[in-house]
C-alpha positions as CSV (number, residue, x, y, z in Angstrom):
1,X,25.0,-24.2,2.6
2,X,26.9,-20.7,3.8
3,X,25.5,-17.6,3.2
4,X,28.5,-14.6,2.7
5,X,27.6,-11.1,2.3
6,X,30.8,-9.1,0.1
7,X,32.1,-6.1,1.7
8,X,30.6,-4.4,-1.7
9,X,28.6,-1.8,-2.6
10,X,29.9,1.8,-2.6
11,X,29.3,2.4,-6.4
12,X,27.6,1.5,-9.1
13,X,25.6,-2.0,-9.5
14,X,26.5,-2.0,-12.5
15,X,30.2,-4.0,-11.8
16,X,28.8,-6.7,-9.6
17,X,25.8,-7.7,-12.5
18,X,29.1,-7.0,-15.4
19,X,30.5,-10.1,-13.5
20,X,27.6,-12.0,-12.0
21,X,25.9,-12.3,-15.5
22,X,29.3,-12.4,-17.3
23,X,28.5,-12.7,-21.1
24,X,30.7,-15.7,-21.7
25,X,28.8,-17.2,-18.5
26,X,25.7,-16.1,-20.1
27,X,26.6,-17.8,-23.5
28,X,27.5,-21.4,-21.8
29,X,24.6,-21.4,-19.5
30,X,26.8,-21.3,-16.1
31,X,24.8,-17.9,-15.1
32,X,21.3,-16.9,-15.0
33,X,18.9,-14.7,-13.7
34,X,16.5,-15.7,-11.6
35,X,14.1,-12.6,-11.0
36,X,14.6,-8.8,-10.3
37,X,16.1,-6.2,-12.9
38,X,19.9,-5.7,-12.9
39,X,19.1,-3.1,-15.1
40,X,16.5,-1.0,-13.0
41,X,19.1,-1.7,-9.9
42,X,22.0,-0.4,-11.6
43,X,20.0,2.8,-13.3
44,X,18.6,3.7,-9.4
45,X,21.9,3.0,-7.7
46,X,23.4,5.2,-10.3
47,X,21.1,7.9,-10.3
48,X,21.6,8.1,-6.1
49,X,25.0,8.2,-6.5
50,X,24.5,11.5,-8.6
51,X,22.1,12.7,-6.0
52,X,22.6,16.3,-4.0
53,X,21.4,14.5,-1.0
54,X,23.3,11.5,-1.0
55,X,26.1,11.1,1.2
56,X,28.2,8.2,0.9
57,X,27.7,4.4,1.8
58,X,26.5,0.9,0.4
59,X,24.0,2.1,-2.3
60,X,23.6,-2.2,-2.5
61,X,24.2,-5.3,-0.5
62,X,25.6,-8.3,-2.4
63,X,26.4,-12.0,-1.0
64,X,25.8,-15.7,-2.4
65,X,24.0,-18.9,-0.7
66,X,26.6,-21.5,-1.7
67,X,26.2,-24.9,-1.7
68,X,28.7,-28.3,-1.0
69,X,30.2,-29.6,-4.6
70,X,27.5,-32.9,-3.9
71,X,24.8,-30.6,-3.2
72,X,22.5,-30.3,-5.8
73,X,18.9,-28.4,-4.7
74,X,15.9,-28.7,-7.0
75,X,14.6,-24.9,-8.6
76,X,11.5,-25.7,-6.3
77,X,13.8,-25.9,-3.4
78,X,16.2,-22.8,-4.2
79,X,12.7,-20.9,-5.0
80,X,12.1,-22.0,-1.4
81,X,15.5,-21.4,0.0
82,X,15.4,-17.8,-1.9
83,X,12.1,-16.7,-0.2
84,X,13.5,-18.1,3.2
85,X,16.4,-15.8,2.7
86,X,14.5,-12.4,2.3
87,X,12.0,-13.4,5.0
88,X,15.3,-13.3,6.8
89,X,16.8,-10.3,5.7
90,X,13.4,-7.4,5.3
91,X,11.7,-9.4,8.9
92,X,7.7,-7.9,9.1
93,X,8.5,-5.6,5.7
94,X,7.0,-6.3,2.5
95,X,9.5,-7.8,-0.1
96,X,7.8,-5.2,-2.9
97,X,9.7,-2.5,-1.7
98,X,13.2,-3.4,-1.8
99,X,14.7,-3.8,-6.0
100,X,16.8,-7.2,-5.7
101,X,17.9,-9.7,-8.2
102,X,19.2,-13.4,-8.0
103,X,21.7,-14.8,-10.3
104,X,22.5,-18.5,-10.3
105,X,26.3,-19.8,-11.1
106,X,26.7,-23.0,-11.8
107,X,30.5,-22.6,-13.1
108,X,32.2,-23.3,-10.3
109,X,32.5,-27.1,-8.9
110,X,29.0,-26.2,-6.7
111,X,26.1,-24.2,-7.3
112,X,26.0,-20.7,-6.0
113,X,22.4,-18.2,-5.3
114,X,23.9,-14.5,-5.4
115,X,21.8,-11.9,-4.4
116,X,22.3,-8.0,-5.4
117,X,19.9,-5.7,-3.4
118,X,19.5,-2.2,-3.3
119,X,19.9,0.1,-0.3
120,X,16.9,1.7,-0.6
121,X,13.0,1.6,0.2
122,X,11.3,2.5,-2.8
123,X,7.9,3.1,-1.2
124,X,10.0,5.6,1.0
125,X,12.9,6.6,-1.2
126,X,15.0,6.3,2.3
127,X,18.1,4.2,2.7
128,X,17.7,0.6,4.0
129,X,20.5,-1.4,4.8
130,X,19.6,-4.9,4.5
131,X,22.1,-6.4,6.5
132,X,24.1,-5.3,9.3
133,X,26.1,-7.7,11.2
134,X,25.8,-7.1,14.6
135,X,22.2,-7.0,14.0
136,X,21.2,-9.3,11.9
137,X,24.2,-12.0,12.2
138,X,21.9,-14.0,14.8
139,X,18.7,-14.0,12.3
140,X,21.0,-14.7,9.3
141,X,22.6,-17.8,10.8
142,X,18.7,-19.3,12.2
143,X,17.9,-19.1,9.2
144,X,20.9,-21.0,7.3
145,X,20.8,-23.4,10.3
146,X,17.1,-24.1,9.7
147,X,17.9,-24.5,6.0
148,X,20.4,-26.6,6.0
149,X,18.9,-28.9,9.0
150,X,15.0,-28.9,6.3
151,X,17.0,-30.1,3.3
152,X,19.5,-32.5,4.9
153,X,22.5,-29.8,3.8
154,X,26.0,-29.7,4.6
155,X,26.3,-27.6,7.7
156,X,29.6,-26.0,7.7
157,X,29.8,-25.3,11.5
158,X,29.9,-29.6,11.9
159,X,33.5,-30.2,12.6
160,X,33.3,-33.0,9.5
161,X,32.5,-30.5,7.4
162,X,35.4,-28.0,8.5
163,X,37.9,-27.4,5.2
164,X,42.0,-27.4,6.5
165,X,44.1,-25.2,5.0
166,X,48.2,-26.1,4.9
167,X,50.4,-23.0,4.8
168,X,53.4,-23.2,4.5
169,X,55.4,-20.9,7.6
170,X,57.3,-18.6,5.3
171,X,54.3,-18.1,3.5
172,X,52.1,-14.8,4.4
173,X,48.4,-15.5,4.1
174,X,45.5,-13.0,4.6
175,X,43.6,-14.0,7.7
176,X,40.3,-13.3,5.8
177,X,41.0,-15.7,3.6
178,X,41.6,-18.6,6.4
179,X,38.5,-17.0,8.7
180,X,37.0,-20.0,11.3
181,X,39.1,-22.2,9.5
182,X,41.8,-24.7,10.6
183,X,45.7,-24.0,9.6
184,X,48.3,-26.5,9.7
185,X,51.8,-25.3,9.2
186,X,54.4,-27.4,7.7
């Protein structure tokens, strides 16, 4: 399993939920929601956004827990894995005061967990950023590690488990796109 945060969030919720629970995804039961209210996200992201006080910045965090194509975790243990994750990411805080929503995908060759969570405290009505990397990288990663090692998954720091990517030399490639990976030029 990887966890990936997207480098999303500056508007509305409203475009990451119009893709994650894409209607025709909806309709041939590839997406689902898990728990949480897209609807109550997207109405208080939008309504910050319009806010006097509000100055800018992730009004959400979005990412996915994606698992190997021969990967396939019971509901108990994504339930599990799910729980893991926001023990992870709100440390010491009760989980009631952050709006977030999960939304499986099953239309790719693997089944994907993505998470949508708003910026915000709502016992506080103050900004909370759920993740930031250099602070919570190291937490983030224990806690994949200590998934993956629990339910026997692939680990995608193991070297056998390492994807190569051939590009050809004429070829420009965003080095995003081929991050901790291996390149072979031909």
């Amino acid at each position: 399993m990887i966890v990936k945060f997207f480098p999303t969030g500056k508007g509305s919720a409203r475009s990451a939920f119009s893709y994650l629970l894409n209607e025709e995804r909806v309709k041939a039961g590839t997406a689902k929601l898990i728990s949480g209210s897209p609807e109550s996200i997207t109405f208080l992201t939008e309504q910050r956004m319009k806010s006097s006080n509000y100055r800018g910045g992730a009004l959400y965090t979005s990412g996915v827990l994606s698992f190997s194509p021969d990967e396939k975790p019971t509901q108990n243990q994504l339930s599990k894995i799910m729980r893991g994750f926001e023990e992870a990411i709100f440390p010491s805080l009760d989980h009631s005061r952050f709006n977030r929503a999960w939304i499986l995908h099953k239309d790719k060759d693997r089944i994907e967990l993505h998470f949508v969570i708003q910026n915000l405290d709502l016992e506080t009505g103050k900004a909370y950023t759920p993740y930031v990397e250099k602070r919570d990288l190291a937490r983030v990663n224990a806690f994949k590690n200590r998934i993956n090692k629990a339910y026997e998954l692939a680990d995608p720091n193991e070297k056998s488990e390492n994807r190569y990517f051939f590009v050809h030399c004429c070829i420009p490639y965003q080095q995003s796109l081929v991050h901790s990976r291996h390149l072979i030029y031909t």
